[in-house]
C-alpha positions in Angstrom: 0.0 0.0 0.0 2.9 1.9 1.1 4.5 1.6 -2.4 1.2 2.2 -4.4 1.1 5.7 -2.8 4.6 6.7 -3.1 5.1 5.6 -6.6 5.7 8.5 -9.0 5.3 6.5 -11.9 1.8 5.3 -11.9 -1.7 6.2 -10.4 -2.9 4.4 -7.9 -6.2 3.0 -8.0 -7.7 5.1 -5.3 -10.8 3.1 -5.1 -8.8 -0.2 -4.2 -6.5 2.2 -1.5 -9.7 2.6 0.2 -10.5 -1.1 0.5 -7.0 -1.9 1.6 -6.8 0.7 4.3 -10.2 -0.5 5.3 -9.1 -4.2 5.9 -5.9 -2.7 7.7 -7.7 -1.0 9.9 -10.2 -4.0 11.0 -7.2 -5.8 11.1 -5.8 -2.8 13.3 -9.0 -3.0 15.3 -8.1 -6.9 16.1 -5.4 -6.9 17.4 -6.0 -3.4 19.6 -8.6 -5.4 21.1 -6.6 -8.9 21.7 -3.4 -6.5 23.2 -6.3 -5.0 25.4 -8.4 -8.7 26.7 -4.0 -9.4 27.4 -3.7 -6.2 29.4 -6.4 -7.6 31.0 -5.5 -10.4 31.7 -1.7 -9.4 32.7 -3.6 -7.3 35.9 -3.6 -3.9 34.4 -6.7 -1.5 35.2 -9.1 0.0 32.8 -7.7 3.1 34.1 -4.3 2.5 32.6 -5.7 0.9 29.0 -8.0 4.6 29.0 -4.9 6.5 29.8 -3.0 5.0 26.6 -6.3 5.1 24.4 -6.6 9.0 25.6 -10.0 8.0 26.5 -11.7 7.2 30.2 -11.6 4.1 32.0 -15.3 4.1 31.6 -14.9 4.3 27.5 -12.5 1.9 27.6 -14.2 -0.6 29.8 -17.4 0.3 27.5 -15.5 -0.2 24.1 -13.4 -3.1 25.2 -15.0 -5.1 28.6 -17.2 -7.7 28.5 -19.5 -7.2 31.6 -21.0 -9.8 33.4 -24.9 -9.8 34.2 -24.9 -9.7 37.9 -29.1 -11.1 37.7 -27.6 -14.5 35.8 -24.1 -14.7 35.6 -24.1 -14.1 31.8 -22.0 -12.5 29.3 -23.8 -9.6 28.9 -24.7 -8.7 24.8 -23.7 -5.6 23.1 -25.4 -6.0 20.0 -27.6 -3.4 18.8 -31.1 -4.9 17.7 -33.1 -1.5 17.4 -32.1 -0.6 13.9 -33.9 2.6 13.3 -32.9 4.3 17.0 -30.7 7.1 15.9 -33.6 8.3 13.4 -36.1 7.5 16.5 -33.8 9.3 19.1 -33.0 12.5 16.6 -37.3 12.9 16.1 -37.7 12.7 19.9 -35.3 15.0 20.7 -36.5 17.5 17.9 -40.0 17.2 19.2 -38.8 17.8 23.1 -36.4 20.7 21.9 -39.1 22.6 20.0 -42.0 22.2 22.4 -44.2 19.6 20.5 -44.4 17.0 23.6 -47.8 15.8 22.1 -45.6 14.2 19.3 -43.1 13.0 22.0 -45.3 11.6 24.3 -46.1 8.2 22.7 -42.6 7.1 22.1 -41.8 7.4 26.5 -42.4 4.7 28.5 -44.8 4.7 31.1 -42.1 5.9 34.1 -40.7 9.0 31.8 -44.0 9.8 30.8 -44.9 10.2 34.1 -42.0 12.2 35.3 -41.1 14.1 32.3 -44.0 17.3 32.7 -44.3 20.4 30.5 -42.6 21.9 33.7 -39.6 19.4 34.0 -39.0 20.1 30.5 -39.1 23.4 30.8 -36.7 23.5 34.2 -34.2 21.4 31.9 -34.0 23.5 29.0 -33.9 26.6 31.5 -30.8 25.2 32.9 -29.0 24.2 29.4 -29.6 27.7 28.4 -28.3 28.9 31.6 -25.0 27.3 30.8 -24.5 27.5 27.2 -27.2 29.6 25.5 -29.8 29.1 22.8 -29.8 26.4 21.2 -28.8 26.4 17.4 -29.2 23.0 15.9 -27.8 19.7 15.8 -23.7 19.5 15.6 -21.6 18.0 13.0 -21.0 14.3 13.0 -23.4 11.0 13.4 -25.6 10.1 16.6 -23.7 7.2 18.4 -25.5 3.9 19.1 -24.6 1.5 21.5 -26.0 -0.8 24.2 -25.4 -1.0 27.5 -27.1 -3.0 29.8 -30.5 -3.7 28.7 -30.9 -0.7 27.1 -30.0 0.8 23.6 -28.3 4.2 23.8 -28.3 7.5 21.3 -26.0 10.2 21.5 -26.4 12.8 19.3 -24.5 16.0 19.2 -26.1 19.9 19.7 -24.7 23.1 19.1 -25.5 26.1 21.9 -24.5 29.8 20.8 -21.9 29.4 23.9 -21.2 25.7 23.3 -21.7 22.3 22.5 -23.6 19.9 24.1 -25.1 16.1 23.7 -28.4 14.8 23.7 -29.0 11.3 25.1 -32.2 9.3 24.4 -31.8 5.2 25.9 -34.6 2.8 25.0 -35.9 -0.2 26.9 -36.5 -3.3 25.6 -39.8 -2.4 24.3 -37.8 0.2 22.5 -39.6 3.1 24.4 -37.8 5.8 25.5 -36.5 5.6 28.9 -34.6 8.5 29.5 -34.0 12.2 28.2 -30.7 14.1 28.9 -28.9 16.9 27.5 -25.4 16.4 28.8 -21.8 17.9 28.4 -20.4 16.6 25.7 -17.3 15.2 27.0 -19.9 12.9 29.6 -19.0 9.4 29.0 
């Protein structure tokens, strides 16, 4: 690859660069994690693995561990089933952000839709303003999906006139929404 790129005398073919970096870097991606499960393995803390990675323990642990579910002993799975939850989390969060809670509503479960009142909402966006001003629209990049637990998690980035912020929508199993937050970005 190194040689296709450096070669003066002929064009690479761009197309097939793209499909070779993209097979090193799964490859890449292999053996990061194998080096990490041996880390592991060796005694060394996710504290130390984040600190190399430039990432938190937490992100580490989250990108990396395999948890154990304490209610059966079981590896606990990471797979993402909901297919369609960054579209789903992006509408909720439009709906909740401009005030139309009628559309919101039907996609909460039954505990957020009874703690999440016109006046909670309210409070919350009260206090985002408070910190980073009015918010401006959605920020550059793609919502990130993941699981943890038992539920499937959204991220999705917002722009403030003072500063940028997250959104975080998690579904249940019944793939209603179980939680609203607008968070600091950096919040792992």
């Amino acid at each position: 690859m190194a040689e296709a790129l450096s070669s003066p005398l002929r064009t690479p073919a761009y197309l097939d660069l793209v499909r070779r970096s993209r097979e090193v870097d799964h490859v890449a991606g292999q053996v990061l994690k194998l080096c990490v499960q041996q880390a592991r393995d060796a005694g060394h803390t996710w504290q130390e693995i984040g600190d190399l990675l430039g990432v938190t323990r937490q992100a580490a642990f989250q990108r990396f561990g395999k948890p154990t579910d304490p209610r059966t002993g079981e590896p606990m799975d990471k797979t993402v089933t909901m297919t369609d939850a960054a579209e789903r989390a992006r509408a909720i969060v439009t709906d909740v952000l401009e005030g139309r809670m009628d559309r919101a509503r039907p996609s909460f479960n039954a505990e957020v839709l009874k703690a999440f009142t016109d006046e909670v909402r309210a409070d919350g966006l009260a206090t985002v303003t408070g910190l980073v001003g009015a918010f401006e629209g959605f920020g550059e990049g793609e919502p990130f999906v993941r699981r943890i637990g038992d539920h499937t998690v959204v991220d999705i980035p917002l722009c403030y006139e003072a500063g940028d912020m997250k959104a975080r929508v998690a579904f249940d199993t019944d793939e209603k929404a179980a939680g609203i937050f607008i968070l600091a970005p950096e919040t792992p």
